[in-house]
C-alpha positions in Angstrom: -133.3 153.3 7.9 -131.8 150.9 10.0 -130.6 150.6 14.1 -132.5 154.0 14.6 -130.1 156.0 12.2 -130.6 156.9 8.2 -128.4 155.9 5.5 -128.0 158.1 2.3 -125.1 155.7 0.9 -127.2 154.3 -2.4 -130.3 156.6 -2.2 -132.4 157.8 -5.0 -131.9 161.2 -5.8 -134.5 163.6 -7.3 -134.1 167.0 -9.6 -135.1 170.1 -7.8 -138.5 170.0 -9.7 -139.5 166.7 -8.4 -138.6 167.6 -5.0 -140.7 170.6 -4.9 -143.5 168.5 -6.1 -143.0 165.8 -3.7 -142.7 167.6 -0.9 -145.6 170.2 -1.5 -147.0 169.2 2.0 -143.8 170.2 3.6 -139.9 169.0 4.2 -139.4 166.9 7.4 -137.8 169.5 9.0 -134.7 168.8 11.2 -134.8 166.4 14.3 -138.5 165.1 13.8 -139.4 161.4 13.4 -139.3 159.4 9.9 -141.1 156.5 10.6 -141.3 153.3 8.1 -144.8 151.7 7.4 -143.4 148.3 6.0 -140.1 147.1 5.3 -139.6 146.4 8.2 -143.0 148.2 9.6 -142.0 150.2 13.0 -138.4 151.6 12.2 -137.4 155.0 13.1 -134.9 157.6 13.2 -134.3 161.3 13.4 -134.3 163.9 10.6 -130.3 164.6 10.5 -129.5 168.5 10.4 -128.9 170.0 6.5 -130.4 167.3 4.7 -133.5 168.3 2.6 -135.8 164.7 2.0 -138.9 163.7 0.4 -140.8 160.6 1.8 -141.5 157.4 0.2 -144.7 156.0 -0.1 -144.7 153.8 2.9 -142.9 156.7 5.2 -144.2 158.8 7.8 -142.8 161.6 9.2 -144.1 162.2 12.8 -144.1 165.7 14.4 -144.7 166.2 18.0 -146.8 169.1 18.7 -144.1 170.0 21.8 -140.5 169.5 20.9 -140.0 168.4 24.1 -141.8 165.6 23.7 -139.7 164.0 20.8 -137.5 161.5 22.3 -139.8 160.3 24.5 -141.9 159.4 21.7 -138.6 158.5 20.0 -138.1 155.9 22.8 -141.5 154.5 22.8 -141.2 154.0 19.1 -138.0 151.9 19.6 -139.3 150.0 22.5 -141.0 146.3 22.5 -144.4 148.4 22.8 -144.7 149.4 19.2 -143.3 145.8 18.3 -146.2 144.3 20.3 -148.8 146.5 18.3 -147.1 146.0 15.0 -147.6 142.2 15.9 -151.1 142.5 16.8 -152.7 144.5 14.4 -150.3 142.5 11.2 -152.6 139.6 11.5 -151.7 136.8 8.7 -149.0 138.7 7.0 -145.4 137.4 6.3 -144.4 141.5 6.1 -145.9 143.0 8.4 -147.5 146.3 7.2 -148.9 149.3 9.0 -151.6 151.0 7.4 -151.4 155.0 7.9 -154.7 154.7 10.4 -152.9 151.5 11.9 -150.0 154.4 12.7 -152.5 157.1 14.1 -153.6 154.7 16.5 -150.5 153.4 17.9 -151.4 154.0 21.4 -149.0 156.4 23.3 -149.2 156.7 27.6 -147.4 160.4 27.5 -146.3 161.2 30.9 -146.0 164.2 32.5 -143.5 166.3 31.2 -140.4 165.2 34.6 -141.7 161.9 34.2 -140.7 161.8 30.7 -137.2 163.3 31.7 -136.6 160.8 34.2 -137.5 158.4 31.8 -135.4 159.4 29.2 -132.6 159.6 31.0 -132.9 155.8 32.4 -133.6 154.9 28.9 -130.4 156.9 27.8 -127.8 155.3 30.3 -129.4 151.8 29.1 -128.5 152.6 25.4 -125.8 153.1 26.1 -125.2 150.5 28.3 -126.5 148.4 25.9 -124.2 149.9 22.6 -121.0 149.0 24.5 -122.1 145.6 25.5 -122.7 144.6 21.3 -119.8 146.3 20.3 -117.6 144.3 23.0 -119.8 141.1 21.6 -118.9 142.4 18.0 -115.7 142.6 18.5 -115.3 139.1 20.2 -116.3 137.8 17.3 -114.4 139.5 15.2 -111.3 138.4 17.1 -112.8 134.6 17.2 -113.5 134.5 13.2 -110.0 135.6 12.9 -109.1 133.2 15.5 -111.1 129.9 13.9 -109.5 130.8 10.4 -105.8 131.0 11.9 -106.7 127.4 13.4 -108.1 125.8 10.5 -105.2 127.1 8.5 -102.5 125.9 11.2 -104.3 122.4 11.0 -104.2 122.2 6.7 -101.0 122.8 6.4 -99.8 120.6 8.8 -98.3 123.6 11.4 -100.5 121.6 14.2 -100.8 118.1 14.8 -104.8 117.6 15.2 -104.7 113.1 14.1 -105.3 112.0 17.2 -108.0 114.8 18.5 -111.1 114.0 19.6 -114.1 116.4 20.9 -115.3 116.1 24.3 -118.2 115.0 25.0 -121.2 117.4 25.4 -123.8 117.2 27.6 -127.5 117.1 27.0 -129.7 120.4 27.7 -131.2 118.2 30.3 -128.6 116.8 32.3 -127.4 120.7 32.4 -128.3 122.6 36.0 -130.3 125.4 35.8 -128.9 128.7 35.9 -130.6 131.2 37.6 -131.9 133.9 35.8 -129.4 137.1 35.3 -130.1 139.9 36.5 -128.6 143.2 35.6 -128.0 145.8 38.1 -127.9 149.9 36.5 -126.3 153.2 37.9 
């Protein structure tokens, strides 16, 4: 699991008996939460439609009692909140590590039920605000990689003349004025 989304590309497979053993307890079923205890602790994604899975040791699956509930739980779960309580209760580790208690007690404000629509609809239009604005910055530096390597080329074989360049000089973070802090307006 990674950015919110699960990758099958590499993953162990199981025979049928196996699964049925593993999965005596029950197969996540389709759009609930799989939730990682370490590895990183605190990722999360969906259960994608049609795929039948069986949990790892230090996976979760987490099942709203009202579907209607699930993204806003979703959401939480991706927000700073859960990083803030994975930080505070992963005292001394260098991986942090939920225990399965540790994950019961993540502590969950659950709104009423329009709050939680109006919330997840902010939360949706910031996404994917959000998803352009790193695949523009992706892309940028994509084109400037290709860019730098086209340079560095032009200047070893001799296509450009760089002998006589010099940098200009930089100046110190403290002789810099401060910016004011951005702020970002949403629809």
């Amino acid at each position: 699991m990674k950015n919110q989304s699960l990758n099958v590309d590499g993953a162990f497979y199981t025979n049928e008996e196996d699964f049925k053993i593993w999965t005596q307890r029950g197969v996540p079923p389709e759009g609930s939460i799989l939730f990682t205890r370490e590895a990183p602790a605190g990722e999360v994604c969906l259960v994608p439609k049609d795929l039948p899975i069986c949990l790892g040791q230090r996976m979760m699956n987490i099942i709203p009692n009202d579907s209607r509930v699930t993204r806003f739980v979703f959401d939480f779960l991706t927000s700073d909140c859960l990083a803030r309580y994975i930080d505070s209760v992963s005292h001394g580790s260098t991986v942090s590590h939920l225990r399965v208690e540790q994950v019961y007690d993540i502590p969950i404000a659950v709104p009423p039920f329009d709050e939680q629509e109006a919330i997840d609809s902010k939360v949706s239009v910031l996404k994917k605000h959000f998803k352009k604005l790193i695949n523009e910055a992706e892309s940028a530096i994509k084109v400037l990689a290709e860019r730098r390597s086209a340079l560095i080329s032009a200047a070893v074989t001799g296509k450009i003349d760089v002998r006589g360049w010099q940098a200009e000089e930089q100046a110190e973070p403290e002789d810099m004025p401060m910016a004011a802090e951005p702020r970002a307006t949403y629809q």
